[in-house]
Every structure is written in C-alpha cells, then in structure tokens.
C-alpha positions as CSV (number, residue, x, y, z in Angstrom):
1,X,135.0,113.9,77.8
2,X,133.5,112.5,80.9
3,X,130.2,111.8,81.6
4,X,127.5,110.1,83.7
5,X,124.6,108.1,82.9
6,X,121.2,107.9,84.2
7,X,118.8,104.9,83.6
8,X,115.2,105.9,84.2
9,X,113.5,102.6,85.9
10,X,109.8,103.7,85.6
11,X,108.3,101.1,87.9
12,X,106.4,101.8,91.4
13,X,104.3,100.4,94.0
14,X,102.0,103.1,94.4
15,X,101.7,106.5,92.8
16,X,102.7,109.3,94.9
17,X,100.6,112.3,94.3
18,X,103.9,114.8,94.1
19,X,105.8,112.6,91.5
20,X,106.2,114.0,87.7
21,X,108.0,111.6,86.4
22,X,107.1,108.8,83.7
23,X,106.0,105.6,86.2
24,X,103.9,102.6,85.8
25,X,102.2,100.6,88.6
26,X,101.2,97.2,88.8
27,X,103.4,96.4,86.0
28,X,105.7,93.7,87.2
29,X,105.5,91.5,84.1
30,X,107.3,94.5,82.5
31,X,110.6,94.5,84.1
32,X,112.1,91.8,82.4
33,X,111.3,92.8,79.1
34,X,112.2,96.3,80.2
35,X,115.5,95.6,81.5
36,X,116.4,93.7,78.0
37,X,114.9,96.6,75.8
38,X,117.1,99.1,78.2
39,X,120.3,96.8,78.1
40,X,119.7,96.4,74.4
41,X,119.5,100.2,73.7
42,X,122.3,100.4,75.8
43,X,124.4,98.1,74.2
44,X,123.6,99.9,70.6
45,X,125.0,102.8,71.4
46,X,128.7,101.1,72.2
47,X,130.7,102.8,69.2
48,X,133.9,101.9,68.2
49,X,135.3,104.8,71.2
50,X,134.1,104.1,74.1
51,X,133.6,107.4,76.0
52,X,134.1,107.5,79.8
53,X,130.9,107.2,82.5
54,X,132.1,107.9,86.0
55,X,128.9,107.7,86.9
56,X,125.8,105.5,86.3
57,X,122.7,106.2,88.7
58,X,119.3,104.3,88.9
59,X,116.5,106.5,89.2
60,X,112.4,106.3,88.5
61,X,110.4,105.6,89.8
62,X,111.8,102.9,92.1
63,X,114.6,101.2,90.7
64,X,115.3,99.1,93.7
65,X,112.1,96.9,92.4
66,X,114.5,95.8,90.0
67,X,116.4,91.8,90.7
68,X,119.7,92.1,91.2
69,X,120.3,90.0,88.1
70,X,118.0,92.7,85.7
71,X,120.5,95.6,87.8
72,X,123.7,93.5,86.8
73,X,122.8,93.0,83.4
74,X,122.2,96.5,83.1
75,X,125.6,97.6,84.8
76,X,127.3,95.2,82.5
77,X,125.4,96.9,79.1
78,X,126.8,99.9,80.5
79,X,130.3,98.6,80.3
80,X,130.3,97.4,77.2
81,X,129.3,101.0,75.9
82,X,131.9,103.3,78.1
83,X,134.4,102.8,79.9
84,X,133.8,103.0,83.3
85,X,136.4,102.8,86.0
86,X,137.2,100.5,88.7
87,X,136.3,103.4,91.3
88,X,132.9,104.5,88.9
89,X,130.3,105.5,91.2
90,X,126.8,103.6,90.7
91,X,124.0,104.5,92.8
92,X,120.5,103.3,93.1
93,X,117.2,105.1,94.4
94,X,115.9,103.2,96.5
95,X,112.5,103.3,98.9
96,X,113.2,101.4,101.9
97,X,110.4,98.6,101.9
98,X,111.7,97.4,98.6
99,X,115.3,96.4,99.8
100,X,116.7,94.0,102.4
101,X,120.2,93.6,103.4
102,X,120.7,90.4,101.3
C-alpha cells in the first residue's frame, strides 16, 4: 500500500491571526532538538517491511525555517523507514522571506 507522509514543522515568525495549527514563535533554539526528536520517531517506526511513501511534504507552520542540513536529515529518517522512490515527490511550504535561491 502506498502512502504519503507529512512532517508537521511547528515553527513561525509571527503568528497569523487565521492559522489553527500547532505553532511556536520565537523558538529557534528548538529546531535542532526538534528535528532530532522528529528524525528519531521517524526512524522507530522503520519495521522490518518497509512500506512505500511517494510522498513526503513539509508543512507547519513554516518549515522553510528549517537548515537544509535539519531538512536532509529528516528526508534521510524518512528513507530509512519506507521506501521511497527515485521520482518520490517532497515538497516544502514555504513563506517567501524565509528562502533564498542558495
């Protein structure tokens, strides 16, 4: 059975006043530890069968706070748990002042 993960990155600049979701601002000590606890958890659900993620997307909050290191070492937890594919799609949310083209 395929399938598609999500990885909830709860971290923000501001607050918006529409948002519902589970976010935290002025946390950025907490992205390193929460990118460990998340690869960790990650990792402990790799089972002997590895089931199939086409799919991984970054949402939150603004996951595109996130170091490209802490987003590859989450990517990588996710391989180690399912099998993704060559062609697996992995899409990040993203607001616009938190990215630049390096």
């Amino acid at each position: 059975m395929a399938t598609g993960l999500y990885l909830h990155i709860p971290f923000c600049r501001h607050r918006c006043s529409y948002c519902d979701f589970n976010t935290y601002v002025d946390q950025d000590g907490l992205r390193e530890p929460y990118a460990e606890a998340l690869a960790a958890e990650i990792r402990a659900r790799a089972g002997e069968v590895r089931p199939v993620a086409h799919t991984v997307f970054f949402g939150g909050g603004t996951p595109s706070l996130m170091s490209g290191e802490q987003l590859a070492r989450l990517v990588e937890a996710c391989r180690s748990a399912f099998a993704l594919p060559d062609d697996a799609e992995i899409t990040l949310e993203a607001n616009p002042g938190t990215v630049t083209l390096a």
